[in-house]
C-alpha positions in Angstrom: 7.0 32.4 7.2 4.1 34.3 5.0 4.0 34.9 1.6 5.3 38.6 2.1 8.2 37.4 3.7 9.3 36.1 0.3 10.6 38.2 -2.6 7.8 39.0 -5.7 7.2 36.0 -7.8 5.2 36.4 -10.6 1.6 37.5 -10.8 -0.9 34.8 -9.9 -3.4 34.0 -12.6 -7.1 33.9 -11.9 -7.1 30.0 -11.2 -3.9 30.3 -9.1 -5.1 33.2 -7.0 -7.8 31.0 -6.0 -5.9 28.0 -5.1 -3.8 30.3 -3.0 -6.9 31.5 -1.6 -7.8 28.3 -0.5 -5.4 26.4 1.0 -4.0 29.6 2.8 -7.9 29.4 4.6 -7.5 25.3 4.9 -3.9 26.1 6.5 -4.6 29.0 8.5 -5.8 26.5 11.9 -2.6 24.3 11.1 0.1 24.9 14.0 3.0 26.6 12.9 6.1 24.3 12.4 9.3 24.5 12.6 11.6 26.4 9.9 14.2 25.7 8.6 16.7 27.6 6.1 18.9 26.1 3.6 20.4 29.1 2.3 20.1 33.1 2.2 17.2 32.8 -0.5 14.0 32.2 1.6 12.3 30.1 -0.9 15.7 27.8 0.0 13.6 26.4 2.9 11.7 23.7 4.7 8.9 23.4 7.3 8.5 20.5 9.8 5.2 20.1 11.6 5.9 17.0 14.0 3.6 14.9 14.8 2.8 14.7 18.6 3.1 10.4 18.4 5.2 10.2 15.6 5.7 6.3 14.1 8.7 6.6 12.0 7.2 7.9 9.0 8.4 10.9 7.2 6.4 12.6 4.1 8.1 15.4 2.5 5.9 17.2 -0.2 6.8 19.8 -2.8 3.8 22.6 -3.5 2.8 23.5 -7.3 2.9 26.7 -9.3 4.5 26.0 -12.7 7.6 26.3 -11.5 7.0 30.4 -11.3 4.6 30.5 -8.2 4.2 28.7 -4.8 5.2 29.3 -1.5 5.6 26.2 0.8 3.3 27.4 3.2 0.7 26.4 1.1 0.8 22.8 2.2 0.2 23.5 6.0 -3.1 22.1 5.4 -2.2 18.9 4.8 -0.1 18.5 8.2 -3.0 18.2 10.7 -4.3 14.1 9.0 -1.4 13.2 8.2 0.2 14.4 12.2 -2.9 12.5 13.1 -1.7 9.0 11.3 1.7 9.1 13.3 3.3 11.0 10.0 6.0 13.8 10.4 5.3 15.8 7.6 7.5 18.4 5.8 6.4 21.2 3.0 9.6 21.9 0.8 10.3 25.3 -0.9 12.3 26.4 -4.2 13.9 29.1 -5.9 11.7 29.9 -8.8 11.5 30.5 -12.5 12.1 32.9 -14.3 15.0 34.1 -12.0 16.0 30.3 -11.4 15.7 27.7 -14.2 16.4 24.1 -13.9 18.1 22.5 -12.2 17.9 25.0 -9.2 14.5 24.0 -7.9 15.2 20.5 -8.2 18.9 20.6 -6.3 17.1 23.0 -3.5 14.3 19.7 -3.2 17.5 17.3 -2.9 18.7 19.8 -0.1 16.0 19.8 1.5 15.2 16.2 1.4 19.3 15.3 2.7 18.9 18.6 5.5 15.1 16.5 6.5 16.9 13.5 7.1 19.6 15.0 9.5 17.3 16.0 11.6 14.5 13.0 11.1 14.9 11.7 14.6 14.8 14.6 16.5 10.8 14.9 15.5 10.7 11.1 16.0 11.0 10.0 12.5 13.2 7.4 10.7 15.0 8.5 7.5 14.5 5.0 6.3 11.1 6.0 5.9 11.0 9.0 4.1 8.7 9.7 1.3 8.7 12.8 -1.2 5.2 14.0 -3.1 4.3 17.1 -4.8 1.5 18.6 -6.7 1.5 19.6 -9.8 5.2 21.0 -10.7 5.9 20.1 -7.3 4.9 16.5 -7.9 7.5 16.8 -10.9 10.6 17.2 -9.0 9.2 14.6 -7.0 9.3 12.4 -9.3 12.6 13.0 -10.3 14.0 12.4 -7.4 12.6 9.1 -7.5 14.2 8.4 -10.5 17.6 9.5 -10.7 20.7 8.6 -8.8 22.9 11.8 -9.5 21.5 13.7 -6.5 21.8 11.2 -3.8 25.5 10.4 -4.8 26.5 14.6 -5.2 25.2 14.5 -1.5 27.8 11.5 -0.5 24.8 8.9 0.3 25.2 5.4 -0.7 21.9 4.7 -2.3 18.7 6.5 -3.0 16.7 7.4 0.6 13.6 7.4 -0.7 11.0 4.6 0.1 8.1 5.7 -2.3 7.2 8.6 -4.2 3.6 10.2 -3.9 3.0 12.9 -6.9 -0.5 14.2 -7.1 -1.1 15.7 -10.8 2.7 15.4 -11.2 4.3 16.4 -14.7 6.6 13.4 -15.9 7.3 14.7 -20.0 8.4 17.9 -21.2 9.1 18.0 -25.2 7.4 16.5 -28.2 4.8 14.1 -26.7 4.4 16.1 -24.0 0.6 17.6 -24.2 1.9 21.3 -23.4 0.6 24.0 -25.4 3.5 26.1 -24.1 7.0 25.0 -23.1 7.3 25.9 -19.2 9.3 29.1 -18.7 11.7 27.1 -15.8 13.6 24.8 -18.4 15.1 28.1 -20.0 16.2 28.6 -23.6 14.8 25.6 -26.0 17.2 22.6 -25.9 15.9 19.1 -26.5 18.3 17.8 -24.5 17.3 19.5 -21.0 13.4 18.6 -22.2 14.6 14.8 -21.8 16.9 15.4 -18.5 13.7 17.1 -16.7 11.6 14.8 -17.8 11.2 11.9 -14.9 9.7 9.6 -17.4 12.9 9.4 -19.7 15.2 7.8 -17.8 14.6 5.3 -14.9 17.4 4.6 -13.0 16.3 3.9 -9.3 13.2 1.6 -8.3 11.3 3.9 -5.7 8.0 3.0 -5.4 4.9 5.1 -6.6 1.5 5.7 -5.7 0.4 8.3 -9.0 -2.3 10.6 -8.0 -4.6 12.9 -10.2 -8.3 13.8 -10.8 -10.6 12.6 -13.1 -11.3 16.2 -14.5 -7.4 17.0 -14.2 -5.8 18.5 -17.7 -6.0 16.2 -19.7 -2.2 16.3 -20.6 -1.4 15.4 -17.4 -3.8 12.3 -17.0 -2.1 11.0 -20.5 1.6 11.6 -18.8 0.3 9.5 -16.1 -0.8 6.8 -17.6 2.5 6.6 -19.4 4.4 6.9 -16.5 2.3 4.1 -14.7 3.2 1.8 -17.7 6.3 2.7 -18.1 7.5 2.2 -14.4 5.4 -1.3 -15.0 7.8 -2.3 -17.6 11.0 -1.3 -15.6 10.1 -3.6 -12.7 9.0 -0.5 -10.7 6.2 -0.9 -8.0 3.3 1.4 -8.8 0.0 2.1 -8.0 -2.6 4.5 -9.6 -5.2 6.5 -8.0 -8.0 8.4 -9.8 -9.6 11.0 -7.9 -13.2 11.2 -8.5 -14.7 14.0 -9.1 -11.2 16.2 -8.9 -9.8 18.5 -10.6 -6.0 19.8 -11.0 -6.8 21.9 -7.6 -9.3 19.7 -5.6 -6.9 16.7 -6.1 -4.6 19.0 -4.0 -6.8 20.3 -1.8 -8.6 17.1 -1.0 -5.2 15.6 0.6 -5.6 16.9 3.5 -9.4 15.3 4.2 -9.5 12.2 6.0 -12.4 11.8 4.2 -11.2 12.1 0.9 -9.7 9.1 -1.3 -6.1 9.9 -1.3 -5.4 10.3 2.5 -6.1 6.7 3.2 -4.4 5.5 0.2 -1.4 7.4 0.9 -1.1 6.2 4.3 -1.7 2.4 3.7 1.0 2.9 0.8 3.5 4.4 2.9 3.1 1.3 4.9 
């Protein structure tokens, strides 16, 4: 699909249109994958790019946006590296605020993570090696779905799927504590309660692994929330790893995922080991 396929989501801002910008260039040389649709919304969707010797490993990734922008086509660039590596790799989509608040993005990611499994092994991949990631708001419901058990058990599975968790610039705290200037738009009305539901750092109840990813000139809310969370999953027993991205920012750590080069490619493969 292409952005104008979708329906209008809100304006970009200055830094956003630039990211968009960006990765739709890094992506444009990516082969197309293949679609799949979850629903009649068409942000209710997934993309598979196969890999062409695929090893079992699956890595399903969530773009960024606040919640309000992205279009899963934004993380074609990332496919070609991580094809490369033996990796199938899938970009998920999500209805979006402010038409859609929470939980709607976060139940489409679960649907799109159970619909990725069903058809794992046709691309040659093994749904007992699926990962999830995301950047930015993207690398929140990640997170969450590493955390919680509701999801998995509405979907009739017996335990959580998910053999690590890869959020790059994730958000993990919403509420007092938080860092925000401004409470996001996607969590609706103000209710304490659903600032500590959508927060993955709240409540731990599953023991996915993590590899934590962000810049060294991310926000520096963010960097805080991830610190927290690394010490936090520490204390709950939690395998977890932190990477700092030299010389990154909230964007460049995203955009530098798809460079072999770069320090989270080979991290992230040797993790999902």
């Amino acid at each position: 699909m292409r952005p104008s396929d979708y329906p209008p989501q809100e304006p970009f801002s200055e830094v956003a249109q630039r990211y968009h910008d960006t990765v739709t260039k890094l992506g444009a040389r990516t082969p197309p994958g293949e679609e799949i649709q979850l629903g009649e919304d068409p942000y209710r969707s997934l993309v598979i790019y196969p890999s062409a010797a695929p090893d079992g490993r699956i890595l399903a990734f969530m773009h960024g946006g606040g919640w309000t922008n992205g279009y899963k086509e934004w993380l074609a660039f990332m496919a070609p590296a991580l094809n490369a590596a033996g990796v199938t790799f899938a970009s998920l989509g999500y209805r979006l605020a402010p038409q859609h608040l929470f939980p709607a993005g976060y139940e489409d990611a679960a649907a799109g993570l159970v619909r990725l499994m069903a058809e794992a092994t046709r691309f040659g991949g093994d749904p007992e090696r699926l990962y999830v990631g995301g950047h930015s708001a993207g690398g929140h419901y990640a997170a969450l779905l590493a955390t919680r058990d509701h999801w998995w058990r509405m979907h009739g599975l017996e335990e959580n799927p998910l053999a690590g968790c890869l959020p790059i610039s994730g958000v993990f705290k919403f509420g007092e504590g938080s860092g925000m200037a401004m409470r996001p738009r996607f969590l609706g009305s103000e209710d304490p309660d659903a600032d500590r539901i959508a927060s993955p750092i709240s409540l731990i109840e599953d023991k996915t692994p993590f590899l934590i990813a962000h810049g060294d000139r991310d926000f520096p809310h963010l960097m805080a929330q991830a610190e927290e969370m690394e010490g936090l999953l520490r204390a709950h027993l939690v395998p977890v790893e932190r990477l700092i991205v030299t010389g990154a920012d909230h964007f460049t750590a995203s955009t530098w995922a798809g460079n072999p080069q770069g320090l989270w490619l080979p991290r992230a493969l040797n993790f999902m080991q």
